[in-house]
C-alpha positions in Angstrom: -2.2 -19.6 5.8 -4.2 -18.1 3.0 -7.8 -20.0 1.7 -7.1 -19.0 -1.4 -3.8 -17.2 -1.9 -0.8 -19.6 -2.5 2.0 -18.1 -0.3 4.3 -20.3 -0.9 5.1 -19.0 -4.6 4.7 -15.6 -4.1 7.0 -15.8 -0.8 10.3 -15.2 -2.6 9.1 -11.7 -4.7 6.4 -10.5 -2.2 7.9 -7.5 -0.9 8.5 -5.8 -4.6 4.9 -5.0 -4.9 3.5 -4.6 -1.1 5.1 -2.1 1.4 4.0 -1.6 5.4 1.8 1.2 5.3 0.2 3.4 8.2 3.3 2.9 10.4 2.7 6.6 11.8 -0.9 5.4 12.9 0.3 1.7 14.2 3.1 4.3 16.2 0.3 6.4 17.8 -2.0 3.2 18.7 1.3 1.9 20.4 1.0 4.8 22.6 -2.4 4.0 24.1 -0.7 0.8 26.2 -0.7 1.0 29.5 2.8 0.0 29.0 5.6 2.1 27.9 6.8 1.7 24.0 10.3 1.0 25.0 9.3 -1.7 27.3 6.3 -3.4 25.5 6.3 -7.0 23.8 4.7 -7.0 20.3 2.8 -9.4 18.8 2.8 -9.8 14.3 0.1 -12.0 14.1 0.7 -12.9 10.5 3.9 -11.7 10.1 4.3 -12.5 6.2 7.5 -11.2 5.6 8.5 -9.4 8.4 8.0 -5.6 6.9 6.0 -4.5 10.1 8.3 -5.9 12.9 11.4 -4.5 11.0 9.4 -1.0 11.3 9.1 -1.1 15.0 12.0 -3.6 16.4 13.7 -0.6 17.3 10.9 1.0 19.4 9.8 -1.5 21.7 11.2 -4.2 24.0 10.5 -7.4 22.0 8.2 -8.8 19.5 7.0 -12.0 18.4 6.2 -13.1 14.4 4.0 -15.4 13.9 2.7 -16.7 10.7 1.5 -20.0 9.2 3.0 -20.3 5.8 6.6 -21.6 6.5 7.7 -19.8 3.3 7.2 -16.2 4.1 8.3 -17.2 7.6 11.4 -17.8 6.1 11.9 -14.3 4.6 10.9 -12.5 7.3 13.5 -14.2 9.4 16.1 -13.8 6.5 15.1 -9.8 7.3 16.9 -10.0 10.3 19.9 -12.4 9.2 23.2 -10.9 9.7 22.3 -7.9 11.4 22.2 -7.4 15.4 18.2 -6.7 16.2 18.3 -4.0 18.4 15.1 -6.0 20.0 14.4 -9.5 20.2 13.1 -11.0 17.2 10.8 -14.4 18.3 9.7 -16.4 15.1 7.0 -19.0 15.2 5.3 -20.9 13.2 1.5 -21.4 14.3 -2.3 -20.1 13.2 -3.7 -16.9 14.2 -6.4 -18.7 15.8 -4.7 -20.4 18.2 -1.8 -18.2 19.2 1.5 -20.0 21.0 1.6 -17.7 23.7 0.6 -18.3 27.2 -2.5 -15.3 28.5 -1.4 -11.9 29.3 1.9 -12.2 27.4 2.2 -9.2 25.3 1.0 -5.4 25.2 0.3 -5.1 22.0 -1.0 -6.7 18.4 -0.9 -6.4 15.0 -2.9 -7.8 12.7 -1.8 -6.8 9.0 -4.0 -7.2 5.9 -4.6 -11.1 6.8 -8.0 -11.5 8.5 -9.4 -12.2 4.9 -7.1 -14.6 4.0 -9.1 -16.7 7.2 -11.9 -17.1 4.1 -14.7 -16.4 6.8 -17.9 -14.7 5.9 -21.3 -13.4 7.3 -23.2 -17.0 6.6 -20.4 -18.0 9.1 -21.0 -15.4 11.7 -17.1 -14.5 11.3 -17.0 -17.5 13.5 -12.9 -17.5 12.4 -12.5 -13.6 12.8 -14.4 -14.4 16.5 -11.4 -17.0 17.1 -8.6 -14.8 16.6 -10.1 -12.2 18.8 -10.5 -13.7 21.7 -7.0 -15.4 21.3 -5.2 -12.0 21.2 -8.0 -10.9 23.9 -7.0 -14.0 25.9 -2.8 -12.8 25.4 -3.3 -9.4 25.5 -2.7 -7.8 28.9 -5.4 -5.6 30.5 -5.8 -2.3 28.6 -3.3 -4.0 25.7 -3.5 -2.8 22.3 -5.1 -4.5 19.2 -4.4 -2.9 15.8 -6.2 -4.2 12.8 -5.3 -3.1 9.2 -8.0 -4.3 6.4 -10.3 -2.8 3.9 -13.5 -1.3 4.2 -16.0 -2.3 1.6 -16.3 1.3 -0.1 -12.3 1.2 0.2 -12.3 -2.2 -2.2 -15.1 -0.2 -4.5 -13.0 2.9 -4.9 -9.5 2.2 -3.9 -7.5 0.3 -6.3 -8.0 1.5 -9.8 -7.1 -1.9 -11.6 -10.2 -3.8 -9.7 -12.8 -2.7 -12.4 -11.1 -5.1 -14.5 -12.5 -7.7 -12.5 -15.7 -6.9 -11.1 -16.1 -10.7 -10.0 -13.5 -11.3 -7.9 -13.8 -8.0 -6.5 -17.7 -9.1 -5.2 -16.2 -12.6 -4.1 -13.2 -9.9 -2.0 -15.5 -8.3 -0.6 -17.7 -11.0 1.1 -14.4 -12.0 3.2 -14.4 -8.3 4.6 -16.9 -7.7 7.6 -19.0 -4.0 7.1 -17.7 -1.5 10.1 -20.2 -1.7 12.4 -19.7 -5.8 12.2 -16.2 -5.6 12.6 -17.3 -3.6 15.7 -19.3 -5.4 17.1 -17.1 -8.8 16.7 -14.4 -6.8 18.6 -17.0 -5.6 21.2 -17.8 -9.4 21.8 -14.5 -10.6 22.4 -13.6 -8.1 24.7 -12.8 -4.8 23.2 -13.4 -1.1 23.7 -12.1 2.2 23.0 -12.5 1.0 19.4 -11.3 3.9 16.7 -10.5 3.7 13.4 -8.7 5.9 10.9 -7.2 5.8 7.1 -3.6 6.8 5.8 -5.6 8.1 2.5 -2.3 8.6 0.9 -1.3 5.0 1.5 -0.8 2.8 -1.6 -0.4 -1.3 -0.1 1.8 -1.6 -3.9 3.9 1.5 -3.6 5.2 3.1 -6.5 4.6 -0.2 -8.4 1.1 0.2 -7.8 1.1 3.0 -10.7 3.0 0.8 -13.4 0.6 0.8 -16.5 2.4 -2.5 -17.4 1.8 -3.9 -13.8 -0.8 -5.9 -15.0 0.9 -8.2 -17.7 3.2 -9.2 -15.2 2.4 -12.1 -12.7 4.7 -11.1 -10.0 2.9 -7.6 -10.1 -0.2 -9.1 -9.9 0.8 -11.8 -7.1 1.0 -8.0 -4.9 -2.9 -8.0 -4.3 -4.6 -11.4 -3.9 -7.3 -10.6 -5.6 -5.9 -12.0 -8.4 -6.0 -15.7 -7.3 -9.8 -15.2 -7.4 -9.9 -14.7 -10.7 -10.3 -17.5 -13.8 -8.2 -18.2 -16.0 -10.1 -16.9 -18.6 -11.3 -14.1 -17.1 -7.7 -13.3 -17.1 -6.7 -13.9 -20.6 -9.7 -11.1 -21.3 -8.0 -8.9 -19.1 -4.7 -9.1 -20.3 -6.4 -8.5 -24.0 -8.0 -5.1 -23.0 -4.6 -4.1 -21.2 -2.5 -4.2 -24.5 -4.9 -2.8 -26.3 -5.1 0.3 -24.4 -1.4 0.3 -24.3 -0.8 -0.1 -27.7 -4.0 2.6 -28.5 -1.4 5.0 -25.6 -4.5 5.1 -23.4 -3.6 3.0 -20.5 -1.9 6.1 -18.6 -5.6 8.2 -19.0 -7.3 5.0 -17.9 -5.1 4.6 -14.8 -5.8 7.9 -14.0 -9.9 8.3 -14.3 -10.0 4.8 -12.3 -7.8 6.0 -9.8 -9.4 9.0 -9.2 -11.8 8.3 -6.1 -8.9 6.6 -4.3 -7.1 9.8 -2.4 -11.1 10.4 -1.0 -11.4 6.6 0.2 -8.1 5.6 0.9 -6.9 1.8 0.7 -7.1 0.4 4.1 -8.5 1.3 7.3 -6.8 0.3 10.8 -9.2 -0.4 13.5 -7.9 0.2 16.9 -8.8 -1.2 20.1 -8.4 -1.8 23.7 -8.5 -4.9 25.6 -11.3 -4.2 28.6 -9.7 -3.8 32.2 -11.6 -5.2 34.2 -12.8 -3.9 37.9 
Protein backbone atom coordinates (compact mmCIF):
# COMPACT_ATOMS: atom_id res chain seq x y z
CA UNK A 1 0.00 0.00 0.00
CA UNK A 2 1.24 3.28 -1.25
CA UNK A 3 1.71 6.57 1.39
CA UNK A 4 0.79 8.54 -1.09
CA UNK A 5 -0.23 6.93 -4.37
CA UNK A 6 -3.94 5.91 -4.48
CA UNK A 7 -3.81 2.36 -6.00
CA UNK A 8 -7.04 1.74 -5.86
CA UNK A 9 -8.02 4.13 -8.96
CA UNK A 10 -5.21 3.74 -10.98
CA UNK A 11 -5.53 -0.30 -10.55
CA UNK A 12 -7.86 -0.84 -13.52
CA UNK A 13 -5.54 1.30 -16.38
CA UNK A 14 -2.04 0.76 -14.69
CA UNK A 15 -0.53 -1.42 -17.04
CA UNK A 16 -1.10 1.05 -20.22
CA UNK A 17 1.60 3.35 -19.12
CA UNK A 18 4.16 1.03 -16.96
CA UNK A 19 5.80 -2.17 -18.46
CA UNK A 20 8.38 -4.81 -16.41
CA UNK A 21 11.57 -3.67 -17.32
CA UNK A 22 15.22 -5.31 -16.80
CA UNK A 23 13.73 -8.82 -17.11
CA UNK A 24 17.16 -9.91 -18.80
CA UNK A 25 19.04 -8.67 -15.56
CA UNK A 26 16.22 -10.13 -12.93
CA UNK A 27 17.00 -13.52 -15.38
CA UNK A 28 20.78 -13.40 -14.63
CA UNK A 29 20.35 -12.54 -10.75
CA UNK A 30 18.02 -15.69 -10.81
CA UNK A 31 21.05 -17.57 -11.76
CA UNK A 32 23.14 -16.71 -8.71
CA UNK A 33 20.66 -19.14 -6.35
CA UNK A 34 22.09 -21.86 -5.01
CA UNK A 35 19.00 -23.38 -6.36
CA UNK A 36 18.28 -24.32 -9.79
CA UNK A 37 15.78 -21.77 -11.93
CA UNK A 38 13.50 -24.63 -12.80
CA UNK A 39 13.14 -25.61 -9.23
CA UNK A 40 13.19 -22.25 -7.33
CA UNK A 41 10.09 -20.57 -5.43
CA UNK A 42 9.80 -16.79 -6.20
CA UNK A 43 8.72 -14.35 -4.14
CA UNK A 44 6.81 -10.63 -5.80
CA UNK A 45 6.94 -8.73 -2.90
CA UNK A 46 4.55 -6.06 -4.21
CA UNK A 47 3.26 -7.66 -7.00
CA UNK A 48 0.98 -4.74 -8.33
CA UNK A 49 -0.29 -6.17 -11.23
CA UNK A 50 1.31 -9.22 -11.81
CA UNK A 51 3.63 -8.02 -14.96
CA UNK A 52 6.85 -9.50 -13.28
CA UNK A 53 5.48 -13.00 -12.16
CA UNK A 54 3.84 -13.33 -15.70
CA UNK A 55 7.55 -12.74 -17.03
CA UNK A 56 9.10 -15.60 -15.19
CA UNK A 57 6.04 -18.18 -14.25
CA UNK A 58 7.41 -20.13 -16.87
CA UNK A 59 11.07 -20.32 -15.62
CA UNK A 60 10.90 -21.37 -12.20
CA UNK A 61 9.05 -23.79 -9.97
CA UNK A 62 6.52 -21.51 -8.17
CA UNK A 63 6.11 -18.07 -7.09
CA UNK A 64 4.23 -16.21 -4.65
CA UNK A 65 2.44 -12.43 -5.19
CA UNK A 66 2.02 -10.51 -2.61
CA UNK A 67 0.74 -7.10 -2.41
CA UNK A 68 -1.32 -4.86 -0.09
CA UNK A 69 -3.72 -3.00 -2.16
CA UNK A 70 -6.56 -5.51 -2.86
CA UNK A 71 -7.25 -3.68 -6.12
CA UNK A 72 -4.09 -4.37 -8.14
CA UNK A 73 -4.22 -7.80 -6.43
CA UNK A 74 -7.11 -8.31 -8.33
CA UNK A 75 -5.64 -7.63 -11.79
CA UNK A 76 -2.71 -9.48 -11.35
CA UNK A 77 -4.70 -12.48 -10.49
CA UNK A 78 -7.14 -11.62 -13.52
CA UNK A 79 -3.48 -12.06 -15.45
CA UNK A 80 -3.64 -15.52 -14.90
CA UNK A 81 -7.61 -16.16 -15.29
CA UNK A 82 -8.38 -18.61 -17.80
CA UNK A 83 -5.14 -19.71 -18.75
CA UNK A 84 -3.21 -22.93 -17.28
CA UNK A 85 0.00 -21.35 -15.36
CA UNK A 86 2.63 -23.43 -16.35
CA UNK A 87 3.82 -22.71 -12.50
CA UNK A 88 1.94 -22.22 -9.51
CA UNK A 89 0.57 -18.85 -9.10
CA UNK A 90 0.13 -18.08 -4.94
CA UNK A 91 -1.72 -14.73 -4.40
CA UNK A 92 -1.79 -12.98 -1.03
CA UNK A 93 -2.81 -10.23 0.30
CA UNK A 94 -0.33 -8.86 3.20
CA UNK A 95 2.51 -5.94 3.74
CA UNK A 96 5.92 -6.16 2.68
CA UNK A 97 7.02 -5.71 6.06
CA UNK A 98 5.67 -8.55 7.52
CA UNK A 99 5.75 -11.27 4.86
CA UNK A 100 3.09 -14.43 5.23
CA UNK A 101 5.62 -16.93 4.76
CA UNK A 102 7.17 -19.12 7.29
CA UNK A 103 11.60 -18.65 7.31
CA UNK A 104 13.57 -20.22 4.58
CA UNK A 105 10.61 -20.55 2.24
CA UNK A 106 11.70 -19.31 -1.08
CA UNK A 107 15.00 -18.75 -3.17
CA UNK A 108 14.53 -15.84 -4.47
CA UNK A 109 12.79 -12.03 -4.23
CA UNK A 110 11.75 -9.38 -6.06
CA UNK A 111 11.07 -6.20 -5.05
CA UNK A 112 9.73 -3.86 -7.98
CA UNK A 113 9.70 -0.06 -7.97
CA UNK A 114 7.70 -0.22 -4.41
CA UNK A 115 10.15 0.47 -1.60
CA UNK A 116 9.30 4.24 -1.93
CA UNK A 117 5.81 3.87 -1.80
CA UNK A 118 6.84 2.57 2.18
CA UNK A 119 7.20 6.76 2.57
CA UNK A 120 10.37 6.17 4.76
CA UNK A 121 13.20 8.61 4.77
CA UNK A 122 16.80 9.29 6.24
CA UNK A 123 15.19 11.23 9.52
CA UNK A 124 13.73 7.71 9.95
CA UNK A 125 16.85 5.66 9.50
CA UNK A 126 14.84 3.71 6.62
CA UNK A 127 13.55 2.10 9.73
CA UNK A 128 10.64 0.66 7.11
CA UNK A 129 13.17 -0.27 4.29
CA UNK A 130 15.21 -2.09 7.54
CA UNK A 131 11.78 -4.11 8.03
CA UNK A 132 11.37 -5.47 4.79
CA UNK A 133 14.87 -6.58 4.71
CA UNK A 134 15.20 -8.62 7.31
CA UNK A 135 11.67 -10.17 6.46
CA UNK A 136 12.87 -11.45 3.00
CA UNK A 137 16.38 -12.07 4.97
CA UNK A 138 14.36 -14.02 7.49
CA UNK A 139 12.36 -16.14 4.16
CA UNK A 140 15.03 -16.24 2.13
CA UNK A 141 17.05 -19.52 2.17
CA UNK A 142 20.87 -19.35 2.69
CA UNK A 143 22.63 -17.87 -0.37
CA UNK A 144 18.81 -16.87 -1.72
CA UNK A 145 18.50 -14.04 -4.02
CA UNK A 146 17.18 -10.47 -3.35
CA UNK A 147 16.52 -8.29 -6.38
CA UNK A 148 15.66 -4.65 -5.83
CA UNK A 149 14.53 -2.38 -8.77
CA UNK A 150 14.33 1.54 -7.76
CA UNK A 151 15.92 4.77 -8.68
CA UNK A 152 18.98 6.27 -7.96
CA UNK A 153 18.91 9.96 -7.10
CA UNK A 154 21.00 11.15 -10.35
CA UNK A 155 18.46 8.57 -12.21
CA UNK A 156 15.29 10.85 -10.87
CA UNK A 157 17.54 14.11 -11.88
CA UNK A 158 18.23 13.03 -15.38
CA UNK A 159 15.93 10.25 -16.30
CA UNK A 160 12.50 11.18 -16.96
CA UNK A 161 12.23 14.22 -19.20
CA UNK A 162 8.76 15.41 -18.03
CA UNK A 163 10.05 15.84 -14.18
CA UNK A 164 11.43 19.47 -14.79
CA UNK A 165 7.96 20.34 -14.94
CA UNK A 166 7.80 19.81 -11.44
CA UNK A 167 10.80 20.40 -9.66
CA UNK A 168 8.93 20.11 -6.23
CA UNK A 169 7.65 16.96 -6.20
CA UNK A 170 10.63 15.72 -7.86
CA UNK A 171 12.75 16.96 -4.38
CA UNK A 172 9.82 15.48 -2.12
CA UNK A 173 10.61 11.87 -4.68
CA UNK A 174 13.69 11.94 -4.09
CA UNK A 175 13.81 12.08 -0.16
CA UNK A 176 11.86 8.56 -0.22
CA UNK A 177 14.94 7.05 -2.24
CA UNK A 178 18.01 6.05 -0.01
CA UNK A 179 21.66 7.30 -1.83
CA UNK A 180 23.73 3.94 -2.94
CA UNK A 181 25.99 3.57 -0.46
CA UNK A 182 22.80 3.76 2.06
CA UNK A 183 20.90 1.35 0.29
CA UNK A 184 24.09 -0.65 0.81
CA UNK A 185 24.67 -0.47 3.81
CA UNK A 186 20.77 -1.16 4.96
CA UNK A 187 21.24 -4.42 2.96
CA UNK A 188 24.61 -5.15 4.64
CA UNK A 189 22.73 -4.88 8.04
CA UNK A 190 20.03 -7.17 7.43
CA UNK A 191 22.10 -9.73 6.27
CA UNK A 192 23.27 -9.31 2.72
CA UNK A 193 26.34 -9.63 0.62
CA UNK A 194 27.58 -10.13 -2.77
CA UNK A 195 25.71 -6.83 -3.35
CA UNK A 196 25.92 -5.62 -7.30
CA UNK A 197 24.02 -3.38 -9.05
CA UNK A 198 23.50 -2.59 -12.73
CA UNK A 199 21.04 -0.31 -15.07
CA UNK A 200 19.04 -1.43 -18.32
CA UNK A 201 19.89 2.29 -19.75
CA UNK A 202 17.56 1.65 -22.52
CA UNK A 203 14.74 0.86 -20.15
CA UNK A 204 11.75 3.28 -20.26
CA UNK A 205 9.26 2.14 -16.85
CA UNK A 206 6.22 4.00 -19.47
CA UNK A 207 7.15 2.25 -22.62
CA UNK A 208 6.35 3.73 -25.79
CA UNK A 209 3.82 5.90 -23.98
CA UNK A 210 6.46 7.43 -22.16
CA UNK A 211 7.35 9.54 -25.43
CA UNK A 212 3.61 10.79 -26.13
CA UNK A 213 4.00 14.78 -26.24
CA UNK A 214 0.17 14.68 -25.16
CA UNK A 215 0.97 12.28 -22.19
CA UNK A 216 0.79 14.92 -19.96
CA UNK A 217 -2.84 16.31 -20.45
CA UNK A 218 -4.06 12.96 -19.78
CA UNK A 219 -4.66 11.71 -16.14
CA UNK A 220 -4.37 8.05 -16.84
CA UNK A 221 -0.89 8.92 -18.44
CA UNK A 222 0.08 10.70 -15.68
CA UNK A 223 -1.31 8.03 -13.03
CA UNK A 224 2.01 5.82 -14.90
CA UNK A 225 4.65 7.59 -12.50
CA UNK A 226 3.51 8.51 -9.02
CA UNK A 227 5.11 11.43 -8.88
CA UNK A 228 2.24 13.03 -9.92
CA UNK A 229 0.19 12.44 -6.71
CA UNK A 230 2.82 14.70 -5.07
CA UNK A 231 1.99 17.42 -6.93
CA UNK A 232 -0.82 20.40 -6.04
CA UNK A 233 -3.36 21.04 -7.66
CA UNK A 234 -2.32 24.08 -8.75
CA UNK A 235 0.90 23.36 -9.50
CA UNK A 236 -0.75 21.16 -11.96
CA UNK A 237 -3.18 23.54 -13.63
CA UNK A 238 0.41 25.64 -14.38
CA UNK A 239 1.71 22.63 -15.83
CA UNK A 240 -0.96 21.78 -17.97
CA UNK A 241 -0.89 25.61 -19.18
CA UNK A 242 2.87 25.47 -20.33
CA UNK A 243 2.07 21.93 -22.08
CA UNK A 244 -0.56 23.47 -24.56
CA UNK A 245 1.30 26.21 -25.15
CA UNK A 246 4.20 24.47 -26.48
CA UNK A 247 1.89 22.25 -28.33
CA UNK A 248 0.03 24.69 -29.85
CA UNK A 249 3.52 26.95 -30.48
CA UNK A 250 4.62 22.94 -32.28
CA UNK A 251 7.56 22.90 -29.76
CA UNK A 252 6.59 20.21 -27.37
CA UNK A 253 8.35 17.47 -29.64
CA UNK A 254 11.93 19.73 -29.40
CA UNK A 255 11.22 20.05 -25.74
CA UNK A 256 10.73 16.34 -25.22
CA UNK A 257 13.75 15.79 -26.80
CA UNK A 258 16.46 18.36 -25.08
CA UNK A 259 14.87 17.09 -21.66
CA UNK A 260 15.29 13.71 -22.59
CA UNK A 261 18.54 13.93 -23.64
CA UNK A 262 20.71 12.81 -20.48
CA UNK A 263 18.46 9.87 -19.93
CA UNK A 264 20.15 7.01 -22.33
CA UNK A 265 23.62 8.13 -20.03
CA UNK A 266 21.63 7.59 -16.58
CA UNK A 267 19.13 5.26 -17.32
CA UNK A 268 15.69 5.07 -15.24
CA UNK A 269 16.15 2.47 -12.64
CA UNK A 270 18.81 0.66 -11.09
CA UNK A 271 18.43 -3.14 -9.68
CA UNK A 272 20.42 -3.81 -6.72
CA UNK A 273 21.28 -7.44 -6.33
CA UNK A 274 22.09 -9.31 -3.38
CA UNK A 275 22.77 -12.43 -1.49
CA UNK A 276 21.41 -13.67 1.64
CA UNK A 277 24.75 -14.55 3.93
CA UNK A 278 25.39 -18.38 4.43
CA UNK A 279 26.31 -18.85 7.34
CA UNK A 280 29.38 -21.24 8.61
Amino acid sequence: MSDFENYYETSHHYDLTRVPVGLEIIAKALGRSPTPLANQILLDAGCGTGAYAAAFVSSVKGIYAIDLNPKMLAVAKSRFNGTKSPAPVSFCRAAIDTLPLKGAAVDAIMLNQVLHHLGDNAQTGWARWRQVFSECARILKPGGVLIVNSCSHEQLERGFWFYSFIPEALEKVKRLFPVETVLKEVLCDAGFTSIDREVPYAAVLQGERYFDTRGILDPTWRNGDSIWSLVPQTTLHAVLTEVNQLLQLGQMDEFIRDADRSRCLVGQTTFTIAQKVIKP
